[in-house]
Backbone as JSON Lines, residues from 0, in Angstrom:
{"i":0,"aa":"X","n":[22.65,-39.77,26.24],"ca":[21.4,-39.83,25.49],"c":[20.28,-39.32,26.37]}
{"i":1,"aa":"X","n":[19.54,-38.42,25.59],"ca":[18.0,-37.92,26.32],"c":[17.07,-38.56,25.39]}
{"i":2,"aa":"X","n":[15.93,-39.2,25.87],"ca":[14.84,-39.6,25.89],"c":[13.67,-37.97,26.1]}
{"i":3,"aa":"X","n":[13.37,-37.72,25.57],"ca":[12.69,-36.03,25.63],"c":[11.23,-36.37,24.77]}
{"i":4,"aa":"X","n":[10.06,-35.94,25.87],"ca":[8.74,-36.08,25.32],"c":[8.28,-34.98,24.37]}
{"i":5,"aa":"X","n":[8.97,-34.04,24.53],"ca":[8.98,-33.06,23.57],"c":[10.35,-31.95,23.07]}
{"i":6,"aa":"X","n":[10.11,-31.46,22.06],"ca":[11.46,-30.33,21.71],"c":[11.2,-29.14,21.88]}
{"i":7,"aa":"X","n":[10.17,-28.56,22.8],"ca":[9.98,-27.24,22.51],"c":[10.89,-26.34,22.6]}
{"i":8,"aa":"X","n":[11.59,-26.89,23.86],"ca":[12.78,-26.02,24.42],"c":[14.2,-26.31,24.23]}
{"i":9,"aa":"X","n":[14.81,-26.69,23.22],"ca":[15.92,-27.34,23.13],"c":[16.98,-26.39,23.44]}
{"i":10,"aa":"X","n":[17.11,-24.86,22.94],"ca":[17.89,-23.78,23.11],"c":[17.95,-24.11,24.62]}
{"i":11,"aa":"X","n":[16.8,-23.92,25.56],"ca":[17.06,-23.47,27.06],"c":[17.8,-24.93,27.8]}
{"i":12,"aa":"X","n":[17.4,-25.96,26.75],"ca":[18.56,-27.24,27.15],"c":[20.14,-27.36,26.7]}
{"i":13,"aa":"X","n":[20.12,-26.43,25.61],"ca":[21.7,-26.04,25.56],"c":[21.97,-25.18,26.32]}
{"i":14,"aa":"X","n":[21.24,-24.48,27.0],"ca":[21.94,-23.21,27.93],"c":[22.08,-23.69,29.45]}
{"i":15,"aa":"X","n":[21.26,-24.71,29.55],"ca":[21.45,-25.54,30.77],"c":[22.73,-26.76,30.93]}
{"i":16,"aa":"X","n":[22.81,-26.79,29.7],"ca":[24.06,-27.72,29.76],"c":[25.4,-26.9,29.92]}
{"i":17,"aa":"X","n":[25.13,-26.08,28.97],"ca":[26.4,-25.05,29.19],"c":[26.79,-24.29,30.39]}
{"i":18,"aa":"X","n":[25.36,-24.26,31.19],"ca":[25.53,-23.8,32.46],"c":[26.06,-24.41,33.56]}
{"i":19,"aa":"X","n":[25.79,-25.77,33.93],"ca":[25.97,-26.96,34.53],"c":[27.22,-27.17,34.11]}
{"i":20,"aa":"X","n":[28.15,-27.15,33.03],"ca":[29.71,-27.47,32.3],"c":[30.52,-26.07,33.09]}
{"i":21,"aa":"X","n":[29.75,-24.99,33.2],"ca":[30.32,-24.03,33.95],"c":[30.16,-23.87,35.26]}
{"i":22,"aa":"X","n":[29.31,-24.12,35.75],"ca":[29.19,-23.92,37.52],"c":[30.43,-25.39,37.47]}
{"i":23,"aa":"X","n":[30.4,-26.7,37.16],"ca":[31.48,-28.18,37.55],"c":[32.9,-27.36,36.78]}
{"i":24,"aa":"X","n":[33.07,-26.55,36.25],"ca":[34.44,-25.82,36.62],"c":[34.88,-25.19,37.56]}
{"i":25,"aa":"X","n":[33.67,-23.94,37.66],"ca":[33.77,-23.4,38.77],"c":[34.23,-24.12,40.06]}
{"i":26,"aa":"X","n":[33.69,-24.75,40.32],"ca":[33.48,-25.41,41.6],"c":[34.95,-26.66,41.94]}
{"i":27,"aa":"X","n":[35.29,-27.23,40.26],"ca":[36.14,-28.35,40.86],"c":[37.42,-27.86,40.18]}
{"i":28,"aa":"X","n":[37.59,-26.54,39.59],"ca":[38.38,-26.01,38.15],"c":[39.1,-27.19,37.27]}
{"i":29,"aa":"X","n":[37.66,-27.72,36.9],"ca":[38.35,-29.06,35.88],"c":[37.11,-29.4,35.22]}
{"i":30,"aa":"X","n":[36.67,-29.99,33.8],"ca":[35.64,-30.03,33.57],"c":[36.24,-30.14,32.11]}
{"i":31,"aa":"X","n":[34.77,-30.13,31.19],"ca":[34.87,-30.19,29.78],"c":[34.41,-29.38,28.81]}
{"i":32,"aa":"X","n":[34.68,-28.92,27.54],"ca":[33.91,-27.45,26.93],"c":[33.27,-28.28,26.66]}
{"i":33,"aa":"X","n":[32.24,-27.61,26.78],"ca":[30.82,-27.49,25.77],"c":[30.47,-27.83,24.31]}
{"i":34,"aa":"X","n":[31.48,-27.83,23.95],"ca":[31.6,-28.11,22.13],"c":[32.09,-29.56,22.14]}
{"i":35,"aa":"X","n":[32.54,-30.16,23.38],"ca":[33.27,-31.52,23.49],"c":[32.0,-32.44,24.25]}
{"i":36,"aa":"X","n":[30.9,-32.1,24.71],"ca":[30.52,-32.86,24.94],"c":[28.77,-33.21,23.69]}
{"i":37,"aa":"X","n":[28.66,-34.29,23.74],"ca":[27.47,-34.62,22.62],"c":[26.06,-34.73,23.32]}
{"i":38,"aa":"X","n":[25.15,-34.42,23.26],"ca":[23.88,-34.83,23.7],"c":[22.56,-35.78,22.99]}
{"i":39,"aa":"X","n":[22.44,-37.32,22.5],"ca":[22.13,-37.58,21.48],"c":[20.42,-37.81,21.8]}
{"i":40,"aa":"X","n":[19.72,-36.78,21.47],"ca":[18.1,-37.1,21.79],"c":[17.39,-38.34,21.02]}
{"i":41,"aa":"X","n":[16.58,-38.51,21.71],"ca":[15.78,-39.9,21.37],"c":[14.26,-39.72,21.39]}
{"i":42,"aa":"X","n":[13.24,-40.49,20.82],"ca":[12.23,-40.52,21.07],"c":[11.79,-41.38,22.34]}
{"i":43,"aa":"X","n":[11.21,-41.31,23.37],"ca":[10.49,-42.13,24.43],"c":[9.93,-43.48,24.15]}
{"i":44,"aa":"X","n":[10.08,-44.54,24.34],"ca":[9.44,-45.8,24.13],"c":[9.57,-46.37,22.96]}
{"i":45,"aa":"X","n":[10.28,-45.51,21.93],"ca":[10.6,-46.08,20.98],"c":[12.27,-46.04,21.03]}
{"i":46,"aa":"X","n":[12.64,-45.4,21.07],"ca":[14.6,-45.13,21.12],"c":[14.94,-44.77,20.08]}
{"i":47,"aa":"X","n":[14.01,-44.06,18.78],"ca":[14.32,-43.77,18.01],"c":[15.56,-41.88,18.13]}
{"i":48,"aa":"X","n":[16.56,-42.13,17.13],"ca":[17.35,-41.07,17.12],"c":[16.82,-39.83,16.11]}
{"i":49,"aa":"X","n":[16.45,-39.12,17.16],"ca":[16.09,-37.67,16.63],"c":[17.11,-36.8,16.1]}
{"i":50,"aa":"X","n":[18.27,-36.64,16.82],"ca":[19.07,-36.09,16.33],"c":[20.13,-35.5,17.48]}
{"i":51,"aa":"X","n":[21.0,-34.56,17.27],"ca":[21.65,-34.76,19.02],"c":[21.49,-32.41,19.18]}
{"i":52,"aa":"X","n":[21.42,-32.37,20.4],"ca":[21.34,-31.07,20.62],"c":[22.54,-30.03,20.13]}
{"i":53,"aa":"X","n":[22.04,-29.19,19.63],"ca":[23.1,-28.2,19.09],"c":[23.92,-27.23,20.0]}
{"i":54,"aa":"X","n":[24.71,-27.23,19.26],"ca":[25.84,-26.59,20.09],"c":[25.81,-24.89,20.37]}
{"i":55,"aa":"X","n":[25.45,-24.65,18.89],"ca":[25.4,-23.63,18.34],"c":[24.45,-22.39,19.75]}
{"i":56,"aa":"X","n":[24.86,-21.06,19.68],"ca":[23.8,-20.03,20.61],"c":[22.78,-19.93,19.77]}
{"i":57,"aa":"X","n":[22.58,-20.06,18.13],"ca":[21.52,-19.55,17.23],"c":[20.92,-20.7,16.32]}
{"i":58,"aa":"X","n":[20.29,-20.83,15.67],"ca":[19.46,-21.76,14.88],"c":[18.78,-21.56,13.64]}
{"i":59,"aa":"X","n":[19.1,-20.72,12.53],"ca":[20.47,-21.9,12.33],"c":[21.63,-20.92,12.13]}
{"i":60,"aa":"X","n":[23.06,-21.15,12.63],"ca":[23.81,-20.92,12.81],"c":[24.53,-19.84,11.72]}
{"i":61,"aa":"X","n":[24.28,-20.45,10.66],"ca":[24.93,-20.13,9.08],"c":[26.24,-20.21,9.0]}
{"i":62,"aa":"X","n":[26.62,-22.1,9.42],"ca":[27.8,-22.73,9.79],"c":[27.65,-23.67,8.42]}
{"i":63,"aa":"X","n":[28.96,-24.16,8.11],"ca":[28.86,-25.79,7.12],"c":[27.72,-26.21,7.46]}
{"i":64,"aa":"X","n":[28.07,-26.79,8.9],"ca":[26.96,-28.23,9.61],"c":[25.78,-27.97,9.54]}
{"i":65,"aa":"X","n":[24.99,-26.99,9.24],"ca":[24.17,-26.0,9.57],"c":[23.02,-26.71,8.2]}
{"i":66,"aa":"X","n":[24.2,-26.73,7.03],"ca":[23.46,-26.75,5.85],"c":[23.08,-28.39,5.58]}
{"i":67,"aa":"X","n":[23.51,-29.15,6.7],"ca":[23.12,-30.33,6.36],"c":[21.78,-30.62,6.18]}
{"i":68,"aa":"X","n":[21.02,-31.58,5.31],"ca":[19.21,-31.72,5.23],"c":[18.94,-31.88,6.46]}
{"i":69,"aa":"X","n":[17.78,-31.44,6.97],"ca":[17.03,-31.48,8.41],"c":[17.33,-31.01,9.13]}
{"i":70,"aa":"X","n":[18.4,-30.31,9.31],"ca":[19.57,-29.72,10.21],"c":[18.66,-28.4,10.47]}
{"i":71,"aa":"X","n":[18.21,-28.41,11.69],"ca":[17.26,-26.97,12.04],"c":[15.86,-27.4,11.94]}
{"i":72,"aa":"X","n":[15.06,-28.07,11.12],"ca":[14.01,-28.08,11.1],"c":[13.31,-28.17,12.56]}
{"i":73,"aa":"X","n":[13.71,-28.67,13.47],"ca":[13.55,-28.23,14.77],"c":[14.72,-27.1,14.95]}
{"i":74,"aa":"X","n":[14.05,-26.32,16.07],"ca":[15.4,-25.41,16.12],"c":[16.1,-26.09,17.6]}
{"i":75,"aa":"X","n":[17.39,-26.07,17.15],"ca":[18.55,-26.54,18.2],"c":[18.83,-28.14,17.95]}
{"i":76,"aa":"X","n":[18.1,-28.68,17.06],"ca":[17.86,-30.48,16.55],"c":[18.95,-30.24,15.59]}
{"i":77,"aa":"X","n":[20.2,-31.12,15.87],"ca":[21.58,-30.93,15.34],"c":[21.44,-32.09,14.35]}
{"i":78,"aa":"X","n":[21.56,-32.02,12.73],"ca":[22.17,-33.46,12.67],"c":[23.03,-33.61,11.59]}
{"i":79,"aa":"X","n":[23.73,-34.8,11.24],"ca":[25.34,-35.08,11.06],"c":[25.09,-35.28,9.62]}
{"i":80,"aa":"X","n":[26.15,-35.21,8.69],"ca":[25.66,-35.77,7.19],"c":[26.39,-37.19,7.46]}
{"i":81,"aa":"X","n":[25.3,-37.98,7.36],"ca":[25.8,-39.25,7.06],"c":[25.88,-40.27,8.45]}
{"i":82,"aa":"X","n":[25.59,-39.48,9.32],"ca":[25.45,-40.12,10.77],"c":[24.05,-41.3,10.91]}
{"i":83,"aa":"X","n":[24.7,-42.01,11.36],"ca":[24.03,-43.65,11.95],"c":[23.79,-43.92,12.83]}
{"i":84,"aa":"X","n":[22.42,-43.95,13.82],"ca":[22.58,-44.43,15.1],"c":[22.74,-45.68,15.07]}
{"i":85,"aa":"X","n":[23.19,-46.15,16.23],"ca":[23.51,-47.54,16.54],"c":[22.94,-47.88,18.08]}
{"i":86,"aa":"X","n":[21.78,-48.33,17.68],"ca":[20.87,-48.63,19.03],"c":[21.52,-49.5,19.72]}
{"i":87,"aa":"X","n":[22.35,-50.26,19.74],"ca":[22.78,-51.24,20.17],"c":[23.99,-50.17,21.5]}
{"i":88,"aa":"X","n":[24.2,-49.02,21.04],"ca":[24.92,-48.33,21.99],"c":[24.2,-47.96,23.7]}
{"i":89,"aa":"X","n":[23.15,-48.86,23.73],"ca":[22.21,-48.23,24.95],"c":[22.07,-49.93,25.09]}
{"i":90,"aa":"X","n":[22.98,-50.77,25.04],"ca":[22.79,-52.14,25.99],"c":[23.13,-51.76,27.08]}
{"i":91,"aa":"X","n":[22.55,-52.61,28.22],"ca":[23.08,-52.84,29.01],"c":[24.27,-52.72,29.7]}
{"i":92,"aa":"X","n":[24.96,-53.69,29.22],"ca":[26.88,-53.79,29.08],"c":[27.83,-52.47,28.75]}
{"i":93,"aa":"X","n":[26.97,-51.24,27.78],"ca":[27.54,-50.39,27.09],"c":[27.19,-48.96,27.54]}
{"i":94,"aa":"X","n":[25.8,-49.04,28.23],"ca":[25.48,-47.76,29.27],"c":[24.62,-47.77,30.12]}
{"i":95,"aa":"X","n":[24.72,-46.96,30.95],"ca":[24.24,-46.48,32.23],"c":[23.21,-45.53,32.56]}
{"i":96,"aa":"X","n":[21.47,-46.08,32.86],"ca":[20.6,-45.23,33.33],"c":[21.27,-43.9,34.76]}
{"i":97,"aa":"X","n":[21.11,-42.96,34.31],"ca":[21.17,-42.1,35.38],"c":[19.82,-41.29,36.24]}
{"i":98,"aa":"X","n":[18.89,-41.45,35.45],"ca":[17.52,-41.17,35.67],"c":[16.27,-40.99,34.83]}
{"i":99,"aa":"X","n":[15.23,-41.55,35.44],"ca":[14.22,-42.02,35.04],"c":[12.84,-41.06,35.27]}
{"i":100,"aa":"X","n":[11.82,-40.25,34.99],"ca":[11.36,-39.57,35.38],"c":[10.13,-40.6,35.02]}
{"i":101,"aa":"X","n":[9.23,-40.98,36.51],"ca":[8.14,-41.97,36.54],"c":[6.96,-41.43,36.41]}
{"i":102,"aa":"X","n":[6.56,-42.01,35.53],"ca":[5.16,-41.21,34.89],"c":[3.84,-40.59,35.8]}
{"i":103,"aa":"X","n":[4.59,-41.42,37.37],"ca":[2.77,-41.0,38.07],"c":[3.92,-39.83,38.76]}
{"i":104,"aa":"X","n":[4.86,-39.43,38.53],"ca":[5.61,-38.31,39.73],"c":[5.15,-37.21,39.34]}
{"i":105,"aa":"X","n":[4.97,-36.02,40.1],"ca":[4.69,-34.37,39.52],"c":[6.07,-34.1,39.11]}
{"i":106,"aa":"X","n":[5.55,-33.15,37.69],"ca":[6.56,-32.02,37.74],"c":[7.45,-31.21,38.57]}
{"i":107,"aa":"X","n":[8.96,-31.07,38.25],"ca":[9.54,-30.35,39.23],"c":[9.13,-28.73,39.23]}
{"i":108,"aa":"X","n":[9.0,-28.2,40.35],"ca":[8.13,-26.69,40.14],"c":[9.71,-25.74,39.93]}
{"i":109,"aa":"X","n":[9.43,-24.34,39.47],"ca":[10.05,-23.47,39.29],"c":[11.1,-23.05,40.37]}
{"i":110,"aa":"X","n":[10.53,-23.74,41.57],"ca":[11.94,-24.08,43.43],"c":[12.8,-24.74,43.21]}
{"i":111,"aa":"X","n":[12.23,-26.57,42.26],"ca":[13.24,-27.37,42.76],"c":[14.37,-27.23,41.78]}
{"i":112,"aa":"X","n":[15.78,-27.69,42.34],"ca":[16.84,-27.42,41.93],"c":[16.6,-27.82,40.63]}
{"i":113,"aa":"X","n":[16.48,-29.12,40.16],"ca":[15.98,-29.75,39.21],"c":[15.55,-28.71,37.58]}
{"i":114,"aa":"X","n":[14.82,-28.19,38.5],"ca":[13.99,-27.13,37.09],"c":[15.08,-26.19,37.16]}
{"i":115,"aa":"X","n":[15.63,-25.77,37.82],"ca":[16.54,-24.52,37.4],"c":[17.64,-25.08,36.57]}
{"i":116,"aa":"X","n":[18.18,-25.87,36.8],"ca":[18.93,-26.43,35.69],"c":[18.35,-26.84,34.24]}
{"i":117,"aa":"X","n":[17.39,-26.81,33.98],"ca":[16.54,-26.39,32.61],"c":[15.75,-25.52,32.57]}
């Protein structure tokens, strides 16, 4: 799950994921496609489910999934017919913070590793 203050860039966050799924092959030749893994975005401070990042290179695709309602209205904002979040999937017991970006920290600049991976 991403927590994301905004969607402007969702494409260059699928291309960063896809990139990152390919350099951890490269490197360990073991890893997972891209179509197998889910990304489910959220709103900030609320945890509300926006929808999860698309898989797709284009927006909208002119796939089935494609034609679901809302499906695109952001471009790269994926969503399911009939899909339910279940907030309760972000207890404690059930998952794991990996990072936190603290509101008084600067931006990572266009050097740090950080930003090149988005």
């Amino acid at each position: 799950a991403l927590w994301l203050t905004h969607l402007r860039d969702l494409n260059g966050l699928r291309r960063a994921k896809d990139r990152a799924l390919r350099d951890l092959h490269g490197k360990y030749e073991a890893g997972v496609a891209s179509h197998q893994v889910d990304v489910f975005v959220l709103e900030p401070g609320t945890d509300r489910y926006l929808g999860r990042l698309c898989r797709f290179n284009r927006c909208p695709k002119e796939k089935r999934e494609c034609l679901v309602a809302g499906c695109g209205a952001t471009a790269f904002l994926q969503q399911h017919e009939g899909f339910r979040w279940w907030p309760e999937s972000l207890a404690p017991d059930r998952a794991t913070g990996r990072f936190q970006r603290a509101a008084d920290l600067p931006l990572p600049t266009a050097t740090d590793e950080t930003a090149r991976l988005v």
